[in-house]
C-alpha positions as CSV (number, residue, x, y, z in Angstrom):
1,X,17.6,22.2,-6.2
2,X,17.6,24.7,-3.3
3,X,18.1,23.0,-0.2
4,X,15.5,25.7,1.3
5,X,12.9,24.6,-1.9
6,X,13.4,21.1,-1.2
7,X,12.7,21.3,2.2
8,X,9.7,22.9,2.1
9,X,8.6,21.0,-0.4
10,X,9.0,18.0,1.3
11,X,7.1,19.3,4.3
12,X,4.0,19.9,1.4
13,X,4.5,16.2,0.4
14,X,4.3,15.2,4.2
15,X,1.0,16.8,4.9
16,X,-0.6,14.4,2.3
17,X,1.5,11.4,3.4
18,X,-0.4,12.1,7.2
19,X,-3.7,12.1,6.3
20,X,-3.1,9.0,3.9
21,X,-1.6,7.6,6.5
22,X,-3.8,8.2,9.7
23,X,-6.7,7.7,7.9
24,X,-4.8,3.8,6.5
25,X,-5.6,2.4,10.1
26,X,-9.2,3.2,10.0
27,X,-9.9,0.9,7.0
28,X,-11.4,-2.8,7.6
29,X,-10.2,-4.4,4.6
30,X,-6.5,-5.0,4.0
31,X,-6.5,-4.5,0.3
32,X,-7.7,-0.9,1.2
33,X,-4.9,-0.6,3.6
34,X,-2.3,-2.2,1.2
35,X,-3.5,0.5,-1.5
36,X,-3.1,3.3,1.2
37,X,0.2,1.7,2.4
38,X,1.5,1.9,-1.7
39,X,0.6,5.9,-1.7
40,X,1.6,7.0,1.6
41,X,4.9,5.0,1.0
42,X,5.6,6.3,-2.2
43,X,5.0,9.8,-0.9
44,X,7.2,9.1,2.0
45,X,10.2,8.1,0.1
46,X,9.8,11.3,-2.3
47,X,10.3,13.4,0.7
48,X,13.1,11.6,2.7
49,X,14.6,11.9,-1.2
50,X,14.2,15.7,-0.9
51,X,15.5,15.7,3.0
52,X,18.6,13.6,2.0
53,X,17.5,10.7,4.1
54,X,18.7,7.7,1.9
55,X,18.0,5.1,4.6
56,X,14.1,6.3,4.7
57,X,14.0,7.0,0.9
58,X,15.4,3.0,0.6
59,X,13.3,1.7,2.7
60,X,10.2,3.6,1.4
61,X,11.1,1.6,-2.1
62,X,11.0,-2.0,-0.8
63,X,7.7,-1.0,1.3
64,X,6.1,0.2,-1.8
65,X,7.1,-3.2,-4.0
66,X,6.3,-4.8,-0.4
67,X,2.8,-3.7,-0.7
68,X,2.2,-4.0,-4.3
69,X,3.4,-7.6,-4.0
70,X,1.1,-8.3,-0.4
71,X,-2.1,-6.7,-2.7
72,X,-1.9,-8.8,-5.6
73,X,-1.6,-12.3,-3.4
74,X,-4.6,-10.9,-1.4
75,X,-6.5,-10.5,-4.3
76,X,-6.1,-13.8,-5.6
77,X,-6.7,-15.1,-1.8
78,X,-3.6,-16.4,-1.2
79,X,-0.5,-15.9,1.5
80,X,2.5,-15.7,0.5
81,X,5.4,-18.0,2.1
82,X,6.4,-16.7,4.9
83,X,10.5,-16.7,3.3
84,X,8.6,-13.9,1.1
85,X,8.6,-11.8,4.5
86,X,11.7,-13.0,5.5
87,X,13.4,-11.9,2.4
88,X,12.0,-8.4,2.6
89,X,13.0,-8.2,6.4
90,X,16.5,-9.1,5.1
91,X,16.1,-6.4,2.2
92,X,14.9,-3.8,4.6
93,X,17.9,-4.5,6.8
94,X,20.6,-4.9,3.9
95,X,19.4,-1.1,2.6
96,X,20.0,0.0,5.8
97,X,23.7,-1.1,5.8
98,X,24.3,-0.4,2.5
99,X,23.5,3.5,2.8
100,X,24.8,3.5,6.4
101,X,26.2,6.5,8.0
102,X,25.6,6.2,11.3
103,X,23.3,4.6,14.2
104,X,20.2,6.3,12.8
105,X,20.2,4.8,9.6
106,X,19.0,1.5,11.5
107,X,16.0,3.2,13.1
108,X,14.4,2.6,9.2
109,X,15.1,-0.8,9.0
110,X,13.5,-1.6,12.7
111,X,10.6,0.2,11.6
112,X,10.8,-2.1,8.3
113,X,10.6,-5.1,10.1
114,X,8.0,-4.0,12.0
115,X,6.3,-3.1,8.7
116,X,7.1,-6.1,6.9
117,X,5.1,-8.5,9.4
118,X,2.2,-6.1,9.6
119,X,1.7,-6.4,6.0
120,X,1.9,-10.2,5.7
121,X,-1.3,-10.1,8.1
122,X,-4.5,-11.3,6.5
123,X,-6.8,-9.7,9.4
124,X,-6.5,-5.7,9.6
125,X,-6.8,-6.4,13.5
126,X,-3.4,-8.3,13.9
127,X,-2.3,-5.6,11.0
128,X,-3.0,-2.9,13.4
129,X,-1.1,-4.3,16.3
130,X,2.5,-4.6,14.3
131,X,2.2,-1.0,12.1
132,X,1.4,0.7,16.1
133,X,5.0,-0.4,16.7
134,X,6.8,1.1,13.7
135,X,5.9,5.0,14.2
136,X,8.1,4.6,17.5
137,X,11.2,4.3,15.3
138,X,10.0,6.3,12.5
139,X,9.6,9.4,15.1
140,X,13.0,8.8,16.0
141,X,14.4,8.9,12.6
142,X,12.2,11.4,12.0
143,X,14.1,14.1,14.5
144,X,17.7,13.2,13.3
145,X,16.8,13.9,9.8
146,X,14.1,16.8,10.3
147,X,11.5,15.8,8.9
148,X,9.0,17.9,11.0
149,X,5.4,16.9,9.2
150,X,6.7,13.7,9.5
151,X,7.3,13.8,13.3
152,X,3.4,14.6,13.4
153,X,2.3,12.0,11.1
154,X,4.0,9.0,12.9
155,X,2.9,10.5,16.3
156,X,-0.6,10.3,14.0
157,X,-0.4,7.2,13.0
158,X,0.8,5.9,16.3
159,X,-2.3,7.2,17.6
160,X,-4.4,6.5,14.6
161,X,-3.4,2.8,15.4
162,X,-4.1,2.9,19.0
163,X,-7.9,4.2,18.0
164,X,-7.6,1.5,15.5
165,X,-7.3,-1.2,17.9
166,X,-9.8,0.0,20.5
167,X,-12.3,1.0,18.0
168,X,-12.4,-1.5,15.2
169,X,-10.8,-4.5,16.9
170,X,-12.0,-4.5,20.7
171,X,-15.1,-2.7,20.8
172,X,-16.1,-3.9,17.3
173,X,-15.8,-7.8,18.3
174,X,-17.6,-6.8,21.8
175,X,-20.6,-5.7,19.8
176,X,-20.6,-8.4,17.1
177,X,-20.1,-11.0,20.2
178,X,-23.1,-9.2,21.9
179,X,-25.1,-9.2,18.7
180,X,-24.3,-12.8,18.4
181,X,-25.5,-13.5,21.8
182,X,-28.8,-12.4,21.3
183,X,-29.5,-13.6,17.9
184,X,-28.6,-17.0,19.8
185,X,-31.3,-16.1,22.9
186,X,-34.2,-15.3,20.5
């Protein structure tokens, strides 16, 4: 394929990934998020396939089997062990080395790790606080291997999280705790 088609057609690709994405930390429920996480994912590692960025597209495939795996134990109510997160941090990590070229192809596998512990979350609050940390790395890896859209979406989803956390998770628990103090005064 063209290199100019491909790259333009991964830019396309990465508009949909953002608003999938951005709109992932808005959701209450983690089986929402974990369905959101399997798209956005998928989409992600189509266009780091079409910018020639192995490390992302690598990663993107563990994150997507990551997901798939974290949505079916949350759907029977269960946690997985936590050497089930281990061994995808490892996997994350080992992709990273395998395709490595040079210091950038780590930035994925931080961002993996950071990914991998948000996912093994059960509350969408303490799900929120690790995926804010992965766009940092994913911005990075972002410029070296120009993905442009993506540069936006991570800065998105960076911020997506932050409004997340103030939104949902502090403000939302200030107003159930208020409501619960005056259901408890009446």
């Amino acid at each position: 394929m063209d290199p100019q088609v491909a790259f333009w057609i991964a830019q396309s690709i990465s508009v949909v990934t953002t608003v999938i994405a951005i709109l992932c930390m808005q959701l209450k429920k983690m089986n929402m998020i974990l369905i959101c996480l399997i798209t956005s994912n998928f989409l992600a590692g189509l266009t780091y396939l079409l910018l020639g960025g192995i490390s992302g597209l690598g990663i993107s495939i563990i994150a997507v089997v990551q997901s798939i795996i974290m949505y079916f134990y949350g759907k029977k109510g269960k946690s997985p062990h936590p050497i089930v997160t281990v061994a995808f941090c490892a996997s994350y990590f080992a992709c990273s080395l395998l395709v490595y070229q040079n210091i950038f192809d780590l930035l994925p596998a931080a961002a993996a790790i950071f990914f991998a512990l948000s996912v093994a979350q059960k509350k969408p609050s303490y799900y929120r606080i690790f995926a804010a940390i992965n766009p940092i790395f994913w911005i990075a890896y972002d410029v070296y291997t120009l993905a442009y859209v993506y540069i936006l979406m991570h800065s998105g989803i960076l911020i997506s999280a932050i409004v997340g956390i103030v939104r949902l998770d502090i403000i939302g628990k200030r107003k159930a705790a208020d409501a619960s103090v005056i259901s408890d005064q009446e």
